[in-house]
Backbone as numpy.savetxt, mean C-alpha at the origin, in Angstrom:
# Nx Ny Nz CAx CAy CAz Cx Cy Cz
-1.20 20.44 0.84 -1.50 19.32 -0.06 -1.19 18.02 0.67
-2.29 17.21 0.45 -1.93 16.23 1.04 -0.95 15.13 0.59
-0.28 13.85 1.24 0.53 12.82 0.49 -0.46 11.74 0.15
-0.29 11.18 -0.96 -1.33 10.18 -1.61 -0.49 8.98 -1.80
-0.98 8.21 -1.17 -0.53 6.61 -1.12 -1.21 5.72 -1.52
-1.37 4.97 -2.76 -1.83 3.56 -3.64 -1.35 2.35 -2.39
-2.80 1.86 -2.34 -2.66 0.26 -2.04 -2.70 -0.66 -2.71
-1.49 -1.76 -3.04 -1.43 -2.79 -3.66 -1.43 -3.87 -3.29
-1.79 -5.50 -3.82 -1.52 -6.37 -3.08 -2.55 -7.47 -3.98
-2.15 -8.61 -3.56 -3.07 -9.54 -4.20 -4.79 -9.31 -3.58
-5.50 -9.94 -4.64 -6.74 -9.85 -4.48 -7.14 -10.67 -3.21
-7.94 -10.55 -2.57 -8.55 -11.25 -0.94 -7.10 -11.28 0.04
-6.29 -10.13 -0.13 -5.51 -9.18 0.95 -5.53 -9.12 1.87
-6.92 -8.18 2.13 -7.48 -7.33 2.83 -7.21 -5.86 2.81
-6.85 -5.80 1.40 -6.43 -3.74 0.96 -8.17 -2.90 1.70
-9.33 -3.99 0.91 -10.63 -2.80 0.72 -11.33 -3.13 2.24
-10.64 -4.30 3.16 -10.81 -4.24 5.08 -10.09 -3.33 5.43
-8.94 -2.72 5.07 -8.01 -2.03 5.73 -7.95 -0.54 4.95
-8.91 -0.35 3.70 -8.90 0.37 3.22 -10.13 1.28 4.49
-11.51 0.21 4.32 -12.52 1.00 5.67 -11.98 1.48 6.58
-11.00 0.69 7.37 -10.24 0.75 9.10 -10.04 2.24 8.81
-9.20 2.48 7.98 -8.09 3.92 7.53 -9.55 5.17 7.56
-10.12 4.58 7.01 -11.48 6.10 6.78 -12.34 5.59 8.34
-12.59 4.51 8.85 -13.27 4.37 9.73 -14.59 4.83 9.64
-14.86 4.16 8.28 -16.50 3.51 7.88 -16.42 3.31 6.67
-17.55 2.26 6.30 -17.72 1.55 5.24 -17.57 2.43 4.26
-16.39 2.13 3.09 -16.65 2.98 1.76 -16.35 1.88 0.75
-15.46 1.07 1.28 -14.96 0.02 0.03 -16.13 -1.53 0.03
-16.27 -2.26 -0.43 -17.12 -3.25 -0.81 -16.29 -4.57 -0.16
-16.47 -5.10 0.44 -15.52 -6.15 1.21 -16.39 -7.63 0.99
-15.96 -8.22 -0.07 -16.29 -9.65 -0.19 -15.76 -10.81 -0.30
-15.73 -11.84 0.31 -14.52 -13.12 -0.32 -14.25 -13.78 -1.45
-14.19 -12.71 -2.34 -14.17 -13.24 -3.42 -13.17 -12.15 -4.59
-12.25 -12.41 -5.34 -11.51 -11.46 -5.97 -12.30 -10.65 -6.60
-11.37 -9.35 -6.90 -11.84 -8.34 -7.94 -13.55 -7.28 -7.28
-13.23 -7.42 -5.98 -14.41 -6.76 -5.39 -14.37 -5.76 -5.63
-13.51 -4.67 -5.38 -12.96 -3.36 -5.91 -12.68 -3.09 -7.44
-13.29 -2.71 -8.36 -12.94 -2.27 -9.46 -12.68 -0.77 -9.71
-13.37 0.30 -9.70 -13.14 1.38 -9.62 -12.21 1.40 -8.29
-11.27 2.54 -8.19 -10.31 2.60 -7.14 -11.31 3.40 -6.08
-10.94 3.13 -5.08 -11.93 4.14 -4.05 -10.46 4.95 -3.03
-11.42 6.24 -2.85 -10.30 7.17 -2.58 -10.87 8.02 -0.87
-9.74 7.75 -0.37 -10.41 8.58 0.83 -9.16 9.12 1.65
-9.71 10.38 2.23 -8.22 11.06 2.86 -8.59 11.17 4.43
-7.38 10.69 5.18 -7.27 10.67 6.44 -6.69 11.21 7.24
-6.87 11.93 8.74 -6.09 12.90 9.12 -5.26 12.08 9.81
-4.05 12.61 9.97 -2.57 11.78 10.73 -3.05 12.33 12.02
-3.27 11.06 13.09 -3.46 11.54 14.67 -1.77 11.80 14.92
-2.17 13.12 15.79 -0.56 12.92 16.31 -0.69 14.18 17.88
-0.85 13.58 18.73 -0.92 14.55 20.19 -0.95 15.34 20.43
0.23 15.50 19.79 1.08 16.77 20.08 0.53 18.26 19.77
-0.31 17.83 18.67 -1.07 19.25 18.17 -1.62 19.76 18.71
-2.94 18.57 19.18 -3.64 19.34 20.11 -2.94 19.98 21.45
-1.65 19.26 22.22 -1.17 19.97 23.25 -0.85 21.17 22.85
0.26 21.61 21.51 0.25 22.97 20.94 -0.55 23.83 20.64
-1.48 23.63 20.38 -2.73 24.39 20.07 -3.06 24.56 21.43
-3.78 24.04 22.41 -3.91 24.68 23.86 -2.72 25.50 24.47
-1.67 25.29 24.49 -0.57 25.91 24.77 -0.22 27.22 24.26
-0.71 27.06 22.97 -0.71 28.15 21.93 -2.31 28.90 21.54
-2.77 28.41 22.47 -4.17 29.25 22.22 -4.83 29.13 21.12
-4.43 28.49 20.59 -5.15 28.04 19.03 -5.95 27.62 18.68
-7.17 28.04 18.49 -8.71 27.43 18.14 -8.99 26.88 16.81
-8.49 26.80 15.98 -8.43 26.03 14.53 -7.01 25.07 15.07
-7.56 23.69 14.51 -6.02 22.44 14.26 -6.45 22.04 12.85
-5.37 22.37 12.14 -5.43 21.69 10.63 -4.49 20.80 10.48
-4.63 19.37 10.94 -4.02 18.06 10.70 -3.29 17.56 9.72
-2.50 17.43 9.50 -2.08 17.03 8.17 -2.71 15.73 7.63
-2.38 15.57 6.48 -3.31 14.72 5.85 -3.10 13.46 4.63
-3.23 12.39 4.68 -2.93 11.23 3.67 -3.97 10.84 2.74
-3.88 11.10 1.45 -4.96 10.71 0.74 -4.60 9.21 0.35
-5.63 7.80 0.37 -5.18 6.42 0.34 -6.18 6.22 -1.01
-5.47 6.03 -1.99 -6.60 5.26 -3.24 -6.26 3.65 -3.10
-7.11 2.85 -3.10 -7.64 1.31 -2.86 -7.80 1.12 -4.04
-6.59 0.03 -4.68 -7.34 -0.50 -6.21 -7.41 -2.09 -5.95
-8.08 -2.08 -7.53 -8.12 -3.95 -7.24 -6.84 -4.68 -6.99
-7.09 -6.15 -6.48 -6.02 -6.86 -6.29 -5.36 -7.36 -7.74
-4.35 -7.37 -7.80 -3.28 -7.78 -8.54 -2.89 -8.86 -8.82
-2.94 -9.59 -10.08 -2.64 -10.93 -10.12 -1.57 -11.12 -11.29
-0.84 -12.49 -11.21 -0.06 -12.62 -12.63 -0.28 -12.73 -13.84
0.62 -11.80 -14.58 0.03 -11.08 -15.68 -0.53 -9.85 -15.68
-0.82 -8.73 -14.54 -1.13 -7.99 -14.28 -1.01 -6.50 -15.35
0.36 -6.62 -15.48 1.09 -5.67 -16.36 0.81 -6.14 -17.57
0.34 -7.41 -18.06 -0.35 -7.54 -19.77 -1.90 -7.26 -19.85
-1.99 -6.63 -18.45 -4.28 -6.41 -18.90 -4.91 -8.01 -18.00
-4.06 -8.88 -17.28 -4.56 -9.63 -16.76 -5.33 -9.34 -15.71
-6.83 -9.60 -15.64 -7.59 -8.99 -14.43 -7.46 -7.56 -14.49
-7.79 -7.08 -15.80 -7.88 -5.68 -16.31 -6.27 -5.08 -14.91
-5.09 -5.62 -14.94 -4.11 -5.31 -14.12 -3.84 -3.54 -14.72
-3.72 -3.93 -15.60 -2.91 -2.43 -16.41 -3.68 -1.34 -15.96
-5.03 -1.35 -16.37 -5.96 -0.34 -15.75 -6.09 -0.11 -14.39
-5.47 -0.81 -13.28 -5.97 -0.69 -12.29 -3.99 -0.43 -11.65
-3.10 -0.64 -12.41 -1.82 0.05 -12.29 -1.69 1.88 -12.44
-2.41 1.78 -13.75 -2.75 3.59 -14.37 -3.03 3.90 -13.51
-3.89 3.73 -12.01 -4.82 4.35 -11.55 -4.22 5.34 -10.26
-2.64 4.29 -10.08 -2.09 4.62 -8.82 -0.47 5.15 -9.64
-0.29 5.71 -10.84 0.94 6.51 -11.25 0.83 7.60 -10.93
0.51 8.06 -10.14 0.28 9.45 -9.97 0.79 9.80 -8.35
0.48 8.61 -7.88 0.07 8.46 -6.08 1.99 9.28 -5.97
2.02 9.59 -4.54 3.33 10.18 -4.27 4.30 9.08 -3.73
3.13 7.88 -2.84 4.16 6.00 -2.43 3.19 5.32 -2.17
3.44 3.82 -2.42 2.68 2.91 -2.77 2.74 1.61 -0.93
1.87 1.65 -0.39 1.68 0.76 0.52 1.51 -0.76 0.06
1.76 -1.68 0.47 2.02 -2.89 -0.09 1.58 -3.68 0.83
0.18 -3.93 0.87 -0.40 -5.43 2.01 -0.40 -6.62 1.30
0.27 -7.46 2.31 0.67 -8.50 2.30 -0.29 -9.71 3.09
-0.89 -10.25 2.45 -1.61 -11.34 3.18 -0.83 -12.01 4.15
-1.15 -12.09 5.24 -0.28 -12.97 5.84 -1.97 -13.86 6.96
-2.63 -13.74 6.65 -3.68 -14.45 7.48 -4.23 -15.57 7.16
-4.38 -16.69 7.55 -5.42 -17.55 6.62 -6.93 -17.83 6.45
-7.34 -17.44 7.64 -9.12 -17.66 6.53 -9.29 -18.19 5.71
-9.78 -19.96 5.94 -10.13 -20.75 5.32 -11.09 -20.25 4.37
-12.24 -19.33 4.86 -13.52 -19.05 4.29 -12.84 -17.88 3.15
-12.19 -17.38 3.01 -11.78 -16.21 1.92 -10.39 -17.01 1.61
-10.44 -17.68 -0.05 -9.83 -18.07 -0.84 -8.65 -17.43 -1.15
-7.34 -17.76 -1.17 -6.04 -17.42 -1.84 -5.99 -17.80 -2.97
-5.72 -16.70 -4.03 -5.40 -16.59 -5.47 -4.95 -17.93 -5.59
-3.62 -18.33 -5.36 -2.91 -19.04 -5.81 -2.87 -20.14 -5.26
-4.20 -20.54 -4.05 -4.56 -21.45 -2.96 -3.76 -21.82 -1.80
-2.56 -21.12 -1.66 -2.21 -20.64 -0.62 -1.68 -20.00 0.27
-1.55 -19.83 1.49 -0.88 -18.64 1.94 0.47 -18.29 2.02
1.38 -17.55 0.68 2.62 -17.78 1.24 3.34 -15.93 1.00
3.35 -15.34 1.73 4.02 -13.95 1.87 5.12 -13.50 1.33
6.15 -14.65 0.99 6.78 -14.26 0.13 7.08 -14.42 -1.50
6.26 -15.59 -1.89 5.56 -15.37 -3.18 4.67 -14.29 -3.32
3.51 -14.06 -2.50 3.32 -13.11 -2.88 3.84 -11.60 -3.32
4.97 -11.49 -2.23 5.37 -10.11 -2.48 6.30 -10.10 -3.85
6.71 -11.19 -4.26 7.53 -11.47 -5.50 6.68 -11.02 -6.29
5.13 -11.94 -6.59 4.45 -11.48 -7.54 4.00 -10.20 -7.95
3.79 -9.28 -6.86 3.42 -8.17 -7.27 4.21 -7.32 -7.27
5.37 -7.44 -6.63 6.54 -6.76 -7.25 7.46 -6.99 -8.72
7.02 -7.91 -9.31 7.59 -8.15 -10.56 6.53 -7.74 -11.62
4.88 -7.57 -11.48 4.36 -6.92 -11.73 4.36 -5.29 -12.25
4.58 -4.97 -11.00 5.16 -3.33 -11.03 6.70 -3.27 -12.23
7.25 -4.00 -12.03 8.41 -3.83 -12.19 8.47 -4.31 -13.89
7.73 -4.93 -14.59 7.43 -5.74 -15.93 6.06 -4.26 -16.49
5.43 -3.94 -15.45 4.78 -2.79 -15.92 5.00 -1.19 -16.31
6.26 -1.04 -15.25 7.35 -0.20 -15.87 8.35 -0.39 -16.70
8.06 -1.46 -17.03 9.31 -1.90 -18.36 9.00 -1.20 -19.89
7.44 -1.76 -19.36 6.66 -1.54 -21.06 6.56 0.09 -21.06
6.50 0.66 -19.82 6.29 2.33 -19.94 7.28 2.81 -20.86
8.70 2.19 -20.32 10.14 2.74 -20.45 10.30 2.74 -22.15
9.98 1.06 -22.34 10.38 0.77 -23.65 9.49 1.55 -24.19
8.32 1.96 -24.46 7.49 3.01 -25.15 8.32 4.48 -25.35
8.38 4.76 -24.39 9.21 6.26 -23.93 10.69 5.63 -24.70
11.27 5.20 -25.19 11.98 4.97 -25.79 12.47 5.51 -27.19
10.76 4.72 -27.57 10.71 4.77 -29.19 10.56 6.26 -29.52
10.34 7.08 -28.70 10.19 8.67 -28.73 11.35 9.35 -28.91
11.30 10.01 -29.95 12.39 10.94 -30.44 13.06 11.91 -28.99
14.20 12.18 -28.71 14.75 12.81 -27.81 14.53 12.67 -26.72
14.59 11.52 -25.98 14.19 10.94 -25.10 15.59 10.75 -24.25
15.86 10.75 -22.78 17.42 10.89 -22.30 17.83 9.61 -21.77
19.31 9.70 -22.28 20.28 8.41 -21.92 19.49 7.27 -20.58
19.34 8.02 -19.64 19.01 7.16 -18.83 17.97 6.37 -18.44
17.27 6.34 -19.78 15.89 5.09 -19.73 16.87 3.89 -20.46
17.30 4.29 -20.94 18.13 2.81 -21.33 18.80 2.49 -20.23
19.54 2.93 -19.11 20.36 2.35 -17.90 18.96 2.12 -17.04
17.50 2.15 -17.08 16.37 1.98 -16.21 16.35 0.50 -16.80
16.00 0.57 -18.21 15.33 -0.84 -18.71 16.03 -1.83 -18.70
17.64 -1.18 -19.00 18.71 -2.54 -18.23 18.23 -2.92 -16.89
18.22 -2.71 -15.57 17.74 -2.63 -14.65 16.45 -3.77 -14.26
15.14 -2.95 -15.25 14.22 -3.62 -14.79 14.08 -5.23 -16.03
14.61 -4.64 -16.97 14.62 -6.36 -17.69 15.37 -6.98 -16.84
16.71 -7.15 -15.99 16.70 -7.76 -14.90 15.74 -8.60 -13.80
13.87 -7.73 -13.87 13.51 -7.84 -12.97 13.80 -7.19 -11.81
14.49 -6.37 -11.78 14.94 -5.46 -10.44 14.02 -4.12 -10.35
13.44 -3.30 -9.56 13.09 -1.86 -9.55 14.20 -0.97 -10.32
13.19 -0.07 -10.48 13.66 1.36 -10.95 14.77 1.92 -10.03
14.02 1.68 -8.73 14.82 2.57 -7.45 16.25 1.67 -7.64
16.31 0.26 -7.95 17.84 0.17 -7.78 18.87 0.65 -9.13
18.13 1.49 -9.59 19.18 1.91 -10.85 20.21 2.62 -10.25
20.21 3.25 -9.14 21.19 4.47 -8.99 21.27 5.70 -9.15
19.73 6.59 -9.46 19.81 7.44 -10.33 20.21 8.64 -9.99
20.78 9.48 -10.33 21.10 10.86 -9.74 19.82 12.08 -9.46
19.82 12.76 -8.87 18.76 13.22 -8.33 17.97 14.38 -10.01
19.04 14.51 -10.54 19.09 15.21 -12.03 18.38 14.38 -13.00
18.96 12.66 -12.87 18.56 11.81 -13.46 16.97 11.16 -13.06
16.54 11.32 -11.75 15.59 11.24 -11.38 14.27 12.35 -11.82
14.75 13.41 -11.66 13.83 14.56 -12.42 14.03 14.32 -13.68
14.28 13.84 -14.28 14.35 13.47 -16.20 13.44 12.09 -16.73
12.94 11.95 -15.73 12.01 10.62 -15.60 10.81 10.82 -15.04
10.66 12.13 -14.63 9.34 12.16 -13.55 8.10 11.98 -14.63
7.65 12.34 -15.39 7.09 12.70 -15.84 6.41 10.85 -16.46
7.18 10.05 -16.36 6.93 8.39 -16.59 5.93 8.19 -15.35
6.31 8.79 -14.50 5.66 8.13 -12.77 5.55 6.73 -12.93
7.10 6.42 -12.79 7.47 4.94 -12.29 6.92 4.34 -11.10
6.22 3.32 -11.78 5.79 2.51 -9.98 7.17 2.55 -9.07
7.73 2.00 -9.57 8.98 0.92 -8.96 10.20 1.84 -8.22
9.67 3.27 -8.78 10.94 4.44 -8.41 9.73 5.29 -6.96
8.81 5.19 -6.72 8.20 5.38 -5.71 9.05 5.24 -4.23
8.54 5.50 -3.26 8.60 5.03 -2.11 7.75 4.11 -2.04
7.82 2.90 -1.16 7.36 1.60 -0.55 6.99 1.08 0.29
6.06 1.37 1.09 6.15 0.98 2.48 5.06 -0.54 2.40
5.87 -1.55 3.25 5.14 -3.04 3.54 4.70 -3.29 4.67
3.17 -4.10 4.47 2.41 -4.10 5.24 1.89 -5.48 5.28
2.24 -6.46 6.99 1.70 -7.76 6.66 0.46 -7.69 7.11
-0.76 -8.42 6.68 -1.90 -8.37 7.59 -2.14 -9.61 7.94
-2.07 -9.63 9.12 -2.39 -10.96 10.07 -3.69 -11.21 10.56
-3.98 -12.24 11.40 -5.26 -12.81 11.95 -5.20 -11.86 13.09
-6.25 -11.38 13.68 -6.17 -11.02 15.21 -5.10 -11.72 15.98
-5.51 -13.33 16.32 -4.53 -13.41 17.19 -3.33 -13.38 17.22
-2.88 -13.42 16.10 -1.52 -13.52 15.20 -0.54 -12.24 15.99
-1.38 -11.06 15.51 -0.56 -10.00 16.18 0.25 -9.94 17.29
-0.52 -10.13 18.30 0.76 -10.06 19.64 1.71 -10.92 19.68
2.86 -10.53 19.19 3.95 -11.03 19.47 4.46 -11.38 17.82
3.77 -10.97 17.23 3.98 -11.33 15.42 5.69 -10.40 15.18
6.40 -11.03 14.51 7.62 -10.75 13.89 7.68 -10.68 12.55
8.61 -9.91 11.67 8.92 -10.14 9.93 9.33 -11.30 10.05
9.43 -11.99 8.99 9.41 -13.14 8.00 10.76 -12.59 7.67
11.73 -13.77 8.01 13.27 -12.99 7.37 13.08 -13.09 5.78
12.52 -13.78 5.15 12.62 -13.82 3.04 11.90 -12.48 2.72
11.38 -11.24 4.11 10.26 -10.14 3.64 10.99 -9.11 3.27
10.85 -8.28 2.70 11.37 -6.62 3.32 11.29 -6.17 4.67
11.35 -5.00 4.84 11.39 -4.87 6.55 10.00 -4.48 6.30
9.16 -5.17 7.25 7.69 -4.95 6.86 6.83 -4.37 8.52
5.36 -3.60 7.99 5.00 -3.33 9.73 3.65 -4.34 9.83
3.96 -4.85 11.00 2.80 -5.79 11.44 1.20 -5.09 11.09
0.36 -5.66 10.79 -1.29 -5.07 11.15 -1.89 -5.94 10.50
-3.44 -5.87 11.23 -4.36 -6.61 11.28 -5.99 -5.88 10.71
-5.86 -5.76 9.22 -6.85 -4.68 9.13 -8.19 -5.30 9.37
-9.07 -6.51 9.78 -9.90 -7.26 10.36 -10.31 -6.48 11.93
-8.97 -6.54 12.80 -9.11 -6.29 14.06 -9.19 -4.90 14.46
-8.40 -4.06 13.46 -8.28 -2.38 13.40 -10.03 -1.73 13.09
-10.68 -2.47 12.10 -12.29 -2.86 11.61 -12.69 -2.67 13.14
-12.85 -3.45 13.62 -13.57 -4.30 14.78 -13.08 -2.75 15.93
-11.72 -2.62 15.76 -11.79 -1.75 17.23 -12.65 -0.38 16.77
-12.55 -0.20 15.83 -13.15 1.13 15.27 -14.71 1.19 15.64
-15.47 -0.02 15.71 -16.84 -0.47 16.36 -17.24 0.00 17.79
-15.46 0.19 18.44 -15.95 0.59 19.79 -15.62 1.53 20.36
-16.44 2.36 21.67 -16.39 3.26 22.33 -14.92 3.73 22.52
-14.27 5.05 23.08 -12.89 5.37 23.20 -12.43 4.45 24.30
-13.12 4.22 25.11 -12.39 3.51 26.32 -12.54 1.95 26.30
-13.14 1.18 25.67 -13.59 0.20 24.95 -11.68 -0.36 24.34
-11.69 0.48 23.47 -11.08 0.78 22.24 -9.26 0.76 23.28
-9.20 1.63 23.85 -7.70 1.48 24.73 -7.89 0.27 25.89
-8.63 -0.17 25.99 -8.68 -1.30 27.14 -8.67 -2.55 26.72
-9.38 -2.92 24.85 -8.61 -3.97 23.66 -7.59 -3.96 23.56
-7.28 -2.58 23.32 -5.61 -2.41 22.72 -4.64 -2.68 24.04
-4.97 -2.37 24.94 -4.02 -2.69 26.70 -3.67 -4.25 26.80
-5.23 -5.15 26.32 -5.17 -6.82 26.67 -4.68 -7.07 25.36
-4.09 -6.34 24.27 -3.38 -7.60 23.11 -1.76 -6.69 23.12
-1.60 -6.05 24.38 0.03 -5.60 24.61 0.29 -4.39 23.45
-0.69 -3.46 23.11 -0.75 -2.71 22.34 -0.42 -1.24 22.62
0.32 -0.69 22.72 0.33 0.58 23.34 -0.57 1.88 22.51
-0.82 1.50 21.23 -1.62 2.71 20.23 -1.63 1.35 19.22
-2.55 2.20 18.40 -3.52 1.20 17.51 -2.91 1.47 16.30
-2.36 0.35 15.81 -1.60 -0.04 14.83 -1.64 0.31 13.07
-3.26 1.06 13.86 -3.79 1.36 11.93 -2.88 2.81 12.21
-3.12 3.69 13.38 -2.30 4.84 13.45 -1.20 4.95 13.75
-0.35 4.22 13.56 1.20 3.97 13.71 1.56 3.65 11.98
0.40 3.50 11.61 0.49 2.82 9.96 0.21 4.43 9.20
-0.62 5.27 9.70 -0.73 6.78 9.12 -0.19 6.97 9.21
């Protein structure tokens, strides 16, 4: 079975550029303009990793079965999200299920593709859509509440997230965590952050100390290398100080 990972992030991102890079061909709709993605688009990718194939020759092995990441792409996320803003709620439902949630982060500017909020700032953004998640599991909790026999520890969650804080910082015991599964908390997920930069941006690009610990990529330029031949493709990646290509360090 594969692991399934939800992409989130404000609208004109670059989730449904970096959503193509990951499948390496056009499936998502890529326009400068919000809300391009409405239905979630879903596609599963095999994890490159060397080593297999050296084992498999070594081991005589004529079948390699790769392991595998399924990525659902929903729309971008805006404030208010968690009240039905920019149909948010529906397009939250879509990724409770996912096993962890990837989190691109605009970090590029492109004059020609508009910022929500008109401008580029990475760590508002990641506020916004993390308080999103986190105001959208509130309303789950408090529902699951009003339900007869329901256990102690959604009330120590909703303390928590009426804070504004995640699920994950409640503390929960691993007992207490299985007594909740069945909510599929955004906020109690795994997380992984993702800035996306300009091409040139990359070499030599660092986190933003106000970020989480976040991994550099450029889903524009990951696009573009995917256009070219194998040797093409390592001889880009050699002139921007790249040792492997950043979308597969990101699988």
């Amino acid at each position: 079975m594969s692991l399934s990972v939800g992409i989130v992030g404000l609208p004109n991102s670059g989730k449904s550029t970096l959503f193509n890079a990951l499948l390496k061909r056009q499936v998502a709709d890529v326009a400068e303009y919000p809300f391009t993605t409405v239905e979630p688009n879903t596609g599963v990718v095999e994890v490159p990793d060397e080593r297999l194939e050296r084992l498999a020759k070594t081991l005589q092995i004529d079948k390699i079965v790769p392991a595998a990441v399924k990525f659902i792409d929903i729309a971008g996320l805006i404030k208010g999200a968690h009240k039905g803003e920019g149909l948010g709620n529906q397009f939250l439902e879509q990724i409770r299920q996912v096993d962890a949630i990837l989190h691109l982060i605009r970090g590029f500017t492109g004059n020609n593709i508009p910022h929500v909020s008109g401008e580029v700032d990475p760590v508002h953004d990641v506020n916004t859509v993390n308080l999103e998640l986190t105001l959208a599991d509130f309303e789950v909790v408090t529902k699951a509440l009003e339900k007869p026999g329901r256990p102690e520890v959604l009330d120590k969650i909703k303390t928590i997230l009426g804070q504004g804080k995640p699920a994950s910082e409640a503390g929960l015991s691993e007992k207490e965590t299985e007594l909740v599964k069945d909510l599929n908390l955004l906020t109690l997920k795994p997380m992984l952050y993702a800035l996306n930069l300009d091409e040139a941006a990359v070499k030599g690009a660092k986190e933003l100390p106000d970020l989480p610990p976040v991994m550099i990529i450029s889903a524009k330029l990951e696009a573009d290398i995917n256009e070219l031949e194998v040797e093409d493709r390592l001889k880009y990646l050699e002139e921007l100080g790249l040792s492997q290509s950043l979308l597969d360090r990101l699988i």
